[in-house]
N, C-alpha and C positions, 0 to 999 in steps of 0.2 A: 504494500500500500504506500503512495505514496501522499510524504507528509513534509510538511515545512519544517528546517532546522536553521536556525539562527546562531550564528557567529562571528568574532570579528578577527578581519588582518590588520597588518602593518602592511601598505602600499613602498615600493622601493622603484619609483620611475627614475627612467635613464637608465639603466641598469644594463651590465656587458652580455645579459642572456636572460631568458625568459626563461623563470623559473617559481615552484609551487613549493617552500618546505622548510621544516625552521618555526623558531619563535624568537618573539620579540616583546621587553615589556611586560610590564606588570601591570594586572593581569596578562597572562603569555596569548598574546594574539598570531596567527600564521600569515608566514612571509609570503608574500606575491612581488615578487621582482617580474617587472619588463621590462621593455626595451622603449616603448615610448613616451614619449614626451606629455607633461602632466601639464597640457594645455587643449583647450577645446575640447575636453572629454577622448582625447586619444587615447588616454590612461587606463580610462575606465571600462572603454570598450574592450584594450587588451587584456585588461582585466578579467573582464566576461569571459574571454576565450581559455587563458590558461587556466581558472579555475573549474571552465567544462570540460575541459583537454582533463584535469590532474581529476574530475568526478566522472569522468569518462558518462558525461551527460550534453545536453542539447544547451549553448548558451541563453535561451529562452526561460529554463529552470530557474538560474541564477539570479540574484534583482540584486540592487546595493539600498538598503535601505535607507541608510544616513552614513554621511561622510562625503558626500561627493565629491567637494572640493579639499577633502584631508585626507594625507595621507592614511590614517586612524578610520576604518570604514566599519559599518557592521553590515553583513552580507544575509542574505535568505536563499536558503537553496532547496529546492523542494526534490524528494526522493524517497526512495527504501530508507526507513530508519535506519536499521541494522548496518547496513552498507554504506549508508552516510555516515553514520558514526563510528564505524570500525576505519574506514578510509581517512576523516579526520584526525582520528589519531594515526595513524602512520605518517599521512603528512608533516602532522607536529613534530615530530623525533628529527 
C-alpha cells in the first residue's frame, strides 16, 4: 500500500557528482548533492530526480514540502512503507 512518508535533507548544490547518502546535522537529515545550480528551481528539480533515481520511484511521488528556497528541505515521498523505510535507512549510513 502505498503511503506518505515525510523527511528531511540537507541540499549540497554545485556539487562534483550527483549523489543520495550520508547525514548531516542535528537532527541527522540525508544528503542530496547535485550538480546544479541553486537558482531558478534547477536544484530542486535535480533534486526530484536523484531522490527517484536513489527510491527507485516515478519523480511524481516525491513533493518538497517546505524548504524550497533552503538548503534544509522537508520532503514527502509516497510508497510501500516497509521499502521506504528500510531504503531510508540505508541511505542514511
Amino acid at each position: 500500500m502505498a503511503n506518505p512518508h515525510i523527511f528531511n535533507i540537507r541540499v549540497r548544490a554545485n556539487a562534483s557528482n550527483n549523489k543520495v547518502g550520508g547525514t548531516a546535522g542535528v537532527p541527522p537529515r540525508l544528503i542530496v548533492a547535485v550538480q546544479a545550480t541553486a537558482t531558478n528551481g534547477k536544484a530542486n528539480s535535480a533534486i526530484l530526480k536523484e531522490l527517484a533515481k536513489a527510491f527507485d520511484l516515478h519523480p511524481r511521488y516525491i513533493t518538497i514540502l517546505s524548504g524550497e528556497t533552503s538548503r534544509d528541505k522537508q520532503i514527502q515521498v509516497v510508497g510501500n512503507g516497509e521499502v521506504m523505510s528500510k531504503r531510508f535507512g540505508e541511505l542514511c549510513r
